[in-house]
N, C-alpha and C positions, 0 to 999 in steps of 0.2 A: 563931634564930641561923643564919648563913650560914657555913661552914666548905669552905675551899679546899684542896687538898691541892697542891701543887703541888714536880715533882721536877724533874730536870735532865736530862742527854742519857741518850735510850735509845736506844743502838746496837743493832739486832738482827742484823748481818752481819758475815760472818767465823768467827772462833770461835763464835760464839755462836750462829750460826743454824746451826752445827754440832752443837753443844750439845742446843738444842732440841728435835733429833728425836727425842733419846734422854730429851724430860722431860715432864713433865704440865704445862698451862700453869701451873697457881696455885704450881707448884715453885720457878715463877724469882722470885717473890714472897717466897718462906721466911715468917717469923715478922712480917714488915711489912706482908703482905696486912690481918689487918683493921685497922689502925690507915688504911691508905688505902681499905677498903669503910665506915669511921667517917662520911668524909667524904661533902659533900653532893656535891660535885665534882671531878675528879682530871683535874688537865692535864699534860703530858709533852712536851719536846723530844724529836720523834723524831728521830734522826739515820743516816738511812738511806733508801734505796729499797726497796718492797717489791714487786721485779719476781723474773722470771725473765729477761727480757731481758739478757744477757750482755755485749752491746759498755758498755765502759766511756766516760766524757766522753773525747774526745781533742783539745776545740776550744783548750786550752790546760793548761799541766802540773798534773798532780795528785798527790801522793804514793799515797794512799788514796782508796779506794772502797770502800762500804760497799752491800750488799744484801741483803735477806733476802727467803727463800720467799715469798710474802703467805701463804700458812697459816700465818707465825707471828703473823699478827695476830689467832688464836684467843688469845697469850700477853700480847695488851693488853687483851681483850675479863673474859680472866679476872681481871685486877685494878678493872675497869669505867669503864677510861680511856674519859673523858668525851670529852675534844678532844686534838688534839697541833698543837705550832707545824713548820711546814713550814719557815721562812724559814731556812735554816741553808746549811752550806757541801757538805751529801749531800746533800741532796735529789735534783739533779740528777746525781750521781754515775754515772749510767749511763742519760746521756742524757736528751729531753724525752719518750720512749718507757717511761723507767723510772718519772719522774714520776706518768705517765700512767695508768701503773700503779698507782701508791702511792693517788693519788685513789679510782681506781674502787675499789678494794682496803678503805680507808677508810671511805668512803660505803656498801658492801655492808654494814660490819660496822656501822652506825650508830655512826661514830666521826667528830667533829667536827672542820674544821682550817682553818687559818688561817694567810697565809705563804706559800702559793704556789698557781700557777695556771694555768689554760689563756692566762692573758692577762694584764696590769697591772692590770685592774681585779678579776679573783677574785683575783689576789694577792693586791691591798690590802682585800679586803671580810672582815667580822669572822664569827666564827663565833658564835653566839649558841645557850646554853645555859640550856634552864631548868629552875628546882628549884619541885620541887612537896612537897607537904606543908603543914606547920602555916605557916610563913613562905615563900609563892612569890614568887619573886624570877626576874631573866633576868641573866645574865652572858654579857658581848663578851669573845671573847680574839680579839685584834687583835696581828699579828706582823710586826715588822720584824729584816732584819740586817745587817750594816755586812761581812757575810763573802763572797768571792766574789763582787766586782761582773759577773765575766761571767756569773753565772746568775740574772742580772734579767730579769725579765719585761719585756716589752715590749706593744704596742698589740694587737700579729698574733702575739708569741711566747709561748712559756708558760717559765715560771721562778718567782722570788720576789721577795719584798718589798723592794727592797734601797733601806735609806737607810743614808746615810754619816754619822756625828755630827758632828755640828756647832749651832752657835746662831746660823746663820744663817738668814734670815727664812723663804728659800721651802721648807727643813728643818724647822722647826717651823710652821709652815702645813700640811703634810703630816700630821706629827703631829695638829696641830689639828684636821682633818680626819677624820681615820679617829676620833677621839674622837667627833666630832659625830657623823658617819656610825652609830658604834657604840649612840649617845644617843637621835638619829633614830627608829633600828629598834625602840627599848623598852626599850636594855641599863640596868639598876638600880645593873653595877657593872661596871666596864672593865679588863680586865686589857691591859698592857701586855707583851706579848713583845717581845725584843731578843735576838737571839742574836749577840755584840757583843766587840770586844777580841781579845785575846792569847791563847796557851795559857801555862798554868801560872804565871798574874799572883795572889797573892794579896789585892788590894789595888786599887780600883778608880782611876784617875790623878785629877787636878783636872776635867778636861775630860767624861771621864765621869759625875761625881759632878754638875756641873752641868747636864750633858743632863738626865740622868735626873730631877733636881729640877724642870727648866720641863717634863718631860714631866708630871708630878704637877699644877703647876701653870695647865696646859691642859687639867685634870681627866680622869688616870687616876686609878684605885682603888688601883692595885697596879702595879710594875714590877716587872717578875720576866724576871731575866737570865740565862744562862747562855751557855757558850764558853770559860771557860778552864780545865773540867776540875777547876777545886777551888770551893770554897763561899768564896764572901769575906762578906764585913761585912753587915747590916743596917741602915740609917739610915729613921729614921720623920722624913717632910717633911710640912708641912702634916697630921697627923695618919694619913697614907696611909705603907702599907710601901713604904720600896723595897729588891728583893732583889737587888743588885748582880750575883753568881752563886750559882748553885745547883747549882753542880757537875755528877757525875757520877750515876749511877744504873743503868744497864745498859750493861754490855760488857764487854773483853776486852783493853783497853788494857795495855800496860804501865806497870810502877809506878813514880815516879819513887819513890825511897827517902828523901827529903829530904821534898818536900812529900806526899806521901802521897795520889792521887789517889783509890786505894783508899781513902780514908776522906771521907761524904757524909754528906746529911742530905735525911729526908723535911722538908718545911716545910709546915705547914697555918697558914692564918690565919683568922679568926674575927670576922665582922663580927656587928653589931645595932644595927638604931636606926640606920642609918646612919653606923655607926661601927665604927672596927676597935676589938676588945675584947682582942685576942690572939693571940700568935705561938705557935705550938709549932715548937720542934727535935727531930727523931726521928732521931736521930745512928745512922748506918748502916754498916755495912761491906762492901765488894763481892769480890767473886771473879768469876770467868768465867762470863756468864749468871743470876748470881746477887747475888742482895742480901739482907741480916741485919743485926737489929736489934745494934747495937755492943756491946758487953760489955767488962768490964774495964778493962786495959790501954788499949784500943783507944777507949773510952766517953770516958776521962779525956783522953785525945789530943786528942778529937773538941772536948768540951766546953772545952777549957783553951783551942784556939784558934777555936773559934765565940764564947767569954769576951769574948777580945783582940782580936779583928778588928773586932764591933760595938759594945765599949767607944769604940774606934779612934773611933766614930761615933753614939757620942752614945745609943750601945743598951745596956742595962742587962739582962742578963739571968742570969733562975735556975735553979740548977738543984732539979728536980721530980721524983724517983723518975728514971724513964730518958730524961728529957725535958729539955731549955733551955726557959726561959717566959719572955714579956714579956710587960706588961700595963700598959698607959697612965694615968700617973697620973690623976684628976678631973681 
């Protein structure tokens, strides 16, 4: 059995790479480390540069910019992040020098990524992952984002993945494309990054819900989304998850007090046989640099609205001691 673990934005700058000098890496993990060393795989939206390089993007306005040390990528290495999606709206947060960075930075640490690039074309090519053991298998995570059209890669520039949603024909050609590409190379399972949408939408629109299904349909494994900071719904299409968002997971953000950004979820899912067997929800709670398994009060929050959101869509799920479970009928 093949087992994903798959989390949402990890910010490592600002607070937090404040944070980190004062902590051991497996600290920023707490009590969720090994429910994520379980898994055969662990992939992460990083959302950040990991330079030193100081000048921030000034080629058009930015609220935020995010950077961290690249020595805190001892604090990915210790939870045994596999790969991370680059395509996001930091990446280039400080420049094509900061990028440049995060790469080399990446690649030292034997950490996989996908999502951006010295060019259009390592933007768009997949990072392939393999699991060795009793079931060897290769998994493509392949990364697009609809965020920050100016930080698209180009022929001669380096930047990211940037497609805009839509279902129009040379939009999904693309897609079709980086699937084959991923298929081509040997991948057995194709993860779909999208780093995509709104901040603080709980609820993916009509137009989204139909991207993501002909992305399924042009055979990815998995769509696994994140961008608007909270965990929305789950919908299983064609028998493949798709994870519309996946929230938060590392940073420093503030809270909105309503939707509760503060409250996340680890998500592993569990293939065999060519078939997805199962979803786990590891309903989490965040602080600054830090993440913890949910408890209580905070469990019941998590679970009542991960309940309601993939009811919303057609996802039925249980709850299992400290866990949400689905599990596909025959």
């Amino acid at each position: 059995m093949l087992t994903l673990a798959l989390i949402g934005d990890v910010m490592l700058g600002r607070g937090v790479d404040a944070a980190l000098r004062h902590m051991r890496p497996q600290d920023m993990w707490g009590n969720v480390l090994p429910h994520l060393l379980q898994a055969d795989l662990r992939i992460a939206n990083l959302e950040c540069a990991l330079t030193r390089h100081a000048q921030p993007w000034t080629h058009s306005w930015k609220m935020f910019h995010f950077r961290a040390d690249p020595g805190a990528v001892r604090f990915l290495q210790a939870a045994h992040i596999d790969a991370c999606s680059l395509a996001n709206n930091h990446t280039l947060d400080f420049e094509a020098r900061g990028l440049m960075d995060t790469l080399h930075t990446l690649d030292t640490a034997g950490i996989r990524h996908a999502g951006a690039g010295i060019n259009a074309g390592e933007a768009a090519a997949p990072a392939l992952l393999e699991v060795h053991g009793a079931s060897p298998c290769r998994v493509a995570l392949i990364a697009f984002t609809d965020n920050q059209p100016d930080f698209a890669a180009a022929d001669q520039n380096p930047g990211t993945n940037f497609l805009e949603i839509s279902l129009q024909p040379d939009t999904l050609a693309r897609v079709a494309d980086a699937i084959s590409r991923a298929r081509s190379q040997g991948a057995d399972w194709v993860v779909f990054s999208n780093h995509w949408g709104a901040n603080l939408v709980e609820r993916p629109g009509a137009d989204f819900r139909r991207f993501a299904q002909r992305v399924i349909e042009l055979g990815a494994d998995v769509y696994y989304g994140h961008s608007a900071h909270l965990c929305q719904g789950i919908e299983i299409h064609l028998g493949r998850p798709i994870l519309y968002d996946t929230g938060d997971f590392i940073d420093d953000y503030a809270v909105d007090p309503l939707l509760r950004n503060d409250r996340s979820c680890l998500f592993k899912l569990m293939f065999e046989q060519g078939r997805l067997r199962r979803i786990e929800l590891i309903p989490v709670t965040l602080d600054v640099a830090q993440v913890a398994l949910a408890r209580g009060e905070d469990f019941e929050a998590i679970a009542d609205r991960m309940e309601r959101l993939c009811a919303e869509l057609g996802t039925g799920l249980e709850r299992q001691a400290d866990r949400l479970v689905f599990e596909p009928r025959p």
